[in-house]
C-alpha positions, 0 to 999 in steps of 0.5 A, a space after each residue: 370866426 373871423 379874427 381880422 374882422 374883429 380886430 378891424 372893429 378896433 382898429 376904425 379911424 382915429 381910436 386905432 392908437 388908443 385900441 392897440 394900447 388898450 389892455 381891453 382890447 387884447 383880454 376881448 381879442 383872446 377870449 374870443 379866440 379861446 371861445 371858438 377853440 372847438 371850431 379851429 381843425 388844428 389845434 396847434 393852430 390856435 395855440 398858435 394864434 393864442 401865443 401870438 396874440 400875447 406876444 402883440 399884447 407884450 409888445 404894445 403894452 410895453 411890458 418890457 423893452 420892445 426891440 425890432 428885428 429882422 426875421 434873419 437875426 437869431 431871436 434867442 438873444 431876444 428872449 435870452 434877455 428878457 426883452 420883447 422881439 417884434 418882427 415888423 415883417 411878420 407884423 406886415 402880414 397882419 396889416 395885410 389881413 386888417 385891410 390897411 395895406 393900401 393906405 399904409 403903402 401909399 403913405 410909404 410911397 409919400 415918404 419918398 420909398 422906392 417902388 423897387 423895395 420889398 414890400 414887406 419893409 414899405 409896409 412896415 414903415 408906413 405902418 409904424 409912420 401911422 402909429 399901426 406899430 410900438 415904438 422900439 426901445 432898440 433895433 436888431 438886424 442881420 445883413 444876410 438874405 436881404 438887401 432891403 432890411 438894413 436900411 429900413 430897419 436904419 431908418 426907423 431907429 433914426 426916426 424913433 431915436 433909438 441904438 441900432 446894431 447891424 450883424 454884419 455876415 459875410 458870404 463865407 462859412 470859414 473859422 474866421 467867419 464864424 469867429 467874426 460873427 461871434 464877436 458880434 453877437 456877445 458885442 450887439 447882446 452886452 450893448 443891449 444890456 447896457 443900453 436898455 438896462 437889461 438885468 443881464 441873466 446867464 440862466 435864462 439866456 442858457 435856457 431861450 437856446 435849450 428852447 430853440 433846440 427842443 423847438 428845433 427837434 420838434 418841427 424836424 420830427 413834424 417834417 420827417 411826419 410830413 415826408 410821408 404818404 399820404 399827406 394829413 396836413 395840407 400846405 395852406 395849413 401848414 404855412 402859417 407855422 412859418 411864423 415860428 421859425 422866423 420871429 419865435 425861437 427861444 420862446 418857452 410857447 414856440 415849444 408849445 405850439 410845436 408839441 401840439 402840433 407834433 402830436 395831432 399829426 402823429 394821430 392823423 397819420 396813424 388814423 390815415 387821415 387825409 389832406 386831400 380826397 385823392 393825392 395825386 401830386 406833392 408840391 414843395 413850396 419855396 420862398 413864402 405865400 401870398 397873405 391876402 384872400 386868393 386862390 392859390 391852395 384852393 386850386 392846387 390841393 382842393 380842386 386838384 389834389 396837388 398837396 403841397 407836402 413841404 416848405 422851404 421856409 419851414 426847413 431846418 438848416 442849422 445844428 442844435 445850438 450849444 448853451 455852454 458856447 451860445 455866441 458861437 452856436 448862434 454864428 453857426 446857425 446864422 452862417 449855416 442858412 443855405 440862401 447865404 453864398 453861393 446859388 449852389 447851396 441853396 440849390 442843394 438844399 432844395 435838391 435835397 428837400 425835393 427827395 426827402 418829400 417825395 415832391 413830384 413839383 416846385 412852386 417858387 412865389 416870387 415876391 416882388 423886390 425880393 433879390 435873393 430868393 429870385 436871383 439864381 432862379 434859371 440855375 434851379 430850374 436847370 438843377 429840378 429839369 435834371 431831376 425831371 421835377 416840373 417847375 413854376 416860377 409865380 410871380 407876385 406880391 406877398 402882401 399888397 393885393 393889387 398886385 394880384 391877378 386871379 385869372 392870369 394866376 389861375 391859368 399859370 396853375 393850370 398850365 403848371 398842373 396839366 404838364 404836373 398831371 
């Protein structure tokens, strides 16, 4: 089943505002995705869907105070409050699979938004200027990793007028910054409470972290499972579990999908199931995937048994976070991602992940105006042709499909897989 093209036949011409805020066209939306469980390879996957199905439910029903964040800005808060997350970037992929990318990209452009931006935050904000999106009650953002999110997400909580906290994080890992980052978090999570009226509950905020740790386990015992050869799980499959670790940490359902997802990869290993025919290379992945139709993983895993085996998106960076000091676990976790300072740190990571898969291969997707995953590229590939490890810098766009080229693409794979092969 094909659930964009479901959802597009709610979302036609002038009743899309009315269907988004229907509670009909969620129950019809999940019951034909719980009809067609048998249908889906991965369990976990529908699991996945079905969570993600009731978060959009809760967020355009407004079940509960809706607040924006960016996909950097630790979500435990969120769910430690009883609010309801929304992640407009990872709302912008789904814009991309409802085929409304070009017309909600062009109102963008009419508002007088840079070309230059990330295209996922236009995307956002012509999405929420066409009434795609639920207002926020309040807007959450972090400043590390992107330049683009502070002001966009700025923007829309003036057009909404709504508060807007920005987590400011500073380059450096030290006792200062961590104290700094700290004071922060319990200051912008008190203003939320006061702000939306929040019943402020120390017992659920204590167990949204004792979620994210579990959560936390579970996708390392699924990366160790993944390290192994021959791979059961290939990366065009695996890459829509990136969704969690960027908008659902702190959800009891975040648990669920992983567990699920844990235990069928468990079973294939065991039964030696196969991701592809023949292995015959291991691909790490960095930065994210083009969300539209395209070729990509056809080519590398299916035609060519080039299995992407790892993500870089899907690594887990931080220690498991302290309930009993959750402001300051939270800072650790914020300041311990390996894109913020230094290239070094992140070259290390990858350097490492690299080893701990066994990956014969890099491929970075390099999204257009996104700064800090591109930057710093030139020093990577010095860092992977020290390890002889063959790289491949592909340049796109993650969620807007003019920008994509199948042939021109398809002869950079090829090029890229002749001297992998």
């Amino acid at each position: 089943m094909d659930i964009y093209k479901l959802l597009r036949s709610y979302l036609e011409g002038s009743i899309r505002q009315r269907a988004l805020k229907s509670s009909w066209t969620y129950k019809i939306i999940k019951q034909a995705v719980a009809a067609q469980k048998r249908h889906y390879p991965w369990q976990a996957s529908h699991r996945l869907l079905l969570h993600t199905i009731d978060q959009a439910a809760a967020a355009f029903l407004q079940k509960g105070p809706v607040v924006w964040h960016n996909v950097f800005f630790p979500t435990e808060i969120l769910y430690g409050l009883g609010a309801i997350p929304f992640a407009p970037e990872a709302a912008a992929v789904v814009a991309t699979g409802l085929g409304i990318a070009g017309r909600v990209l062009q109102r963008a452009e009419g508002d007088w938004l840079s070309s230059e931006a990330c295209t996922f935050h236009r995307l956002a904000h012509g999405c929420d200027r066409e009434g795609y999106f639920p207002p926020p009650a309040a807007v959450v953002c972090s400043s590390h990793l992107c330049d683009t999110a502070p002001q966009s997400l700025a923007a829309t909580a003036a057009y909404h007028g709504v508060p807007f906290y920005l987590l400011d994080v500073p380059h450096r890992q030290d006792d200062a910054a961590l104290e700094y980052v700290a004071r922060q978090l319990k200051r912008i999570t008190f203003s939320l409470v006061e702000a939306l009226n929040l019943d402020w509950n120390g017992d659920r905020f204590q167990k949204a972290l004792v979620n994210s740790n579990a959560a936390r386990e579970r996708l390392l015992a699924v990366n160790r499972l993944r390290q192994q050869r021959p791979a059961c799980i290939r990366g065009e499959e695996a890459h829509s579990f990136i969704y969690l670790i960027l908008a659902c940490f702190g959800a009891p359902g975040t648990v669920e999908v992983y567990e699920e997802l844990l235990t069928e990869l468990n079973r294939r290993y065991r039964e030696q199931r196969r991701a592809v025919p023949e292995e015959k290379a291991r691909l790490l992945w960095l930065h994210l995937r083009p969300y539209y139709p395209n070729a990509i993983f056809q080519i590398l895993e299916q035609e060519a048994g080039a299995v992407v085996v790892g993500e870089e998106m899907n690594y887990v960076y931080w220690e498991p976070l302290d309930p009993e000091r959750p402001f300051y676990s939270l800072a650790r976790k914020v300041l311990s991602h390996h894109g913020l300072g230094p290239v070094t740190r992140r070259i290390e990571a990858i350097l490492a992940m690299a080893d701990n898969y066994q990956a014969s291969g890099v491929i970075h997707f390099a999204h257009w105006g996104c700064r800090q995953s591109t930057a710093g590229l030139r020093l990577l590939q010095d860092a992977l042709r020290e390890r002889d490890i063959p790289f491949l810098n592909l340049e796109g766009d993650c969620v807007d499909q003019s920008k994509y080229a199948p042939g021109a693409v398809r002869t950079r794979l090829e090029g890229f897989l002749e001297m992998l092969l």
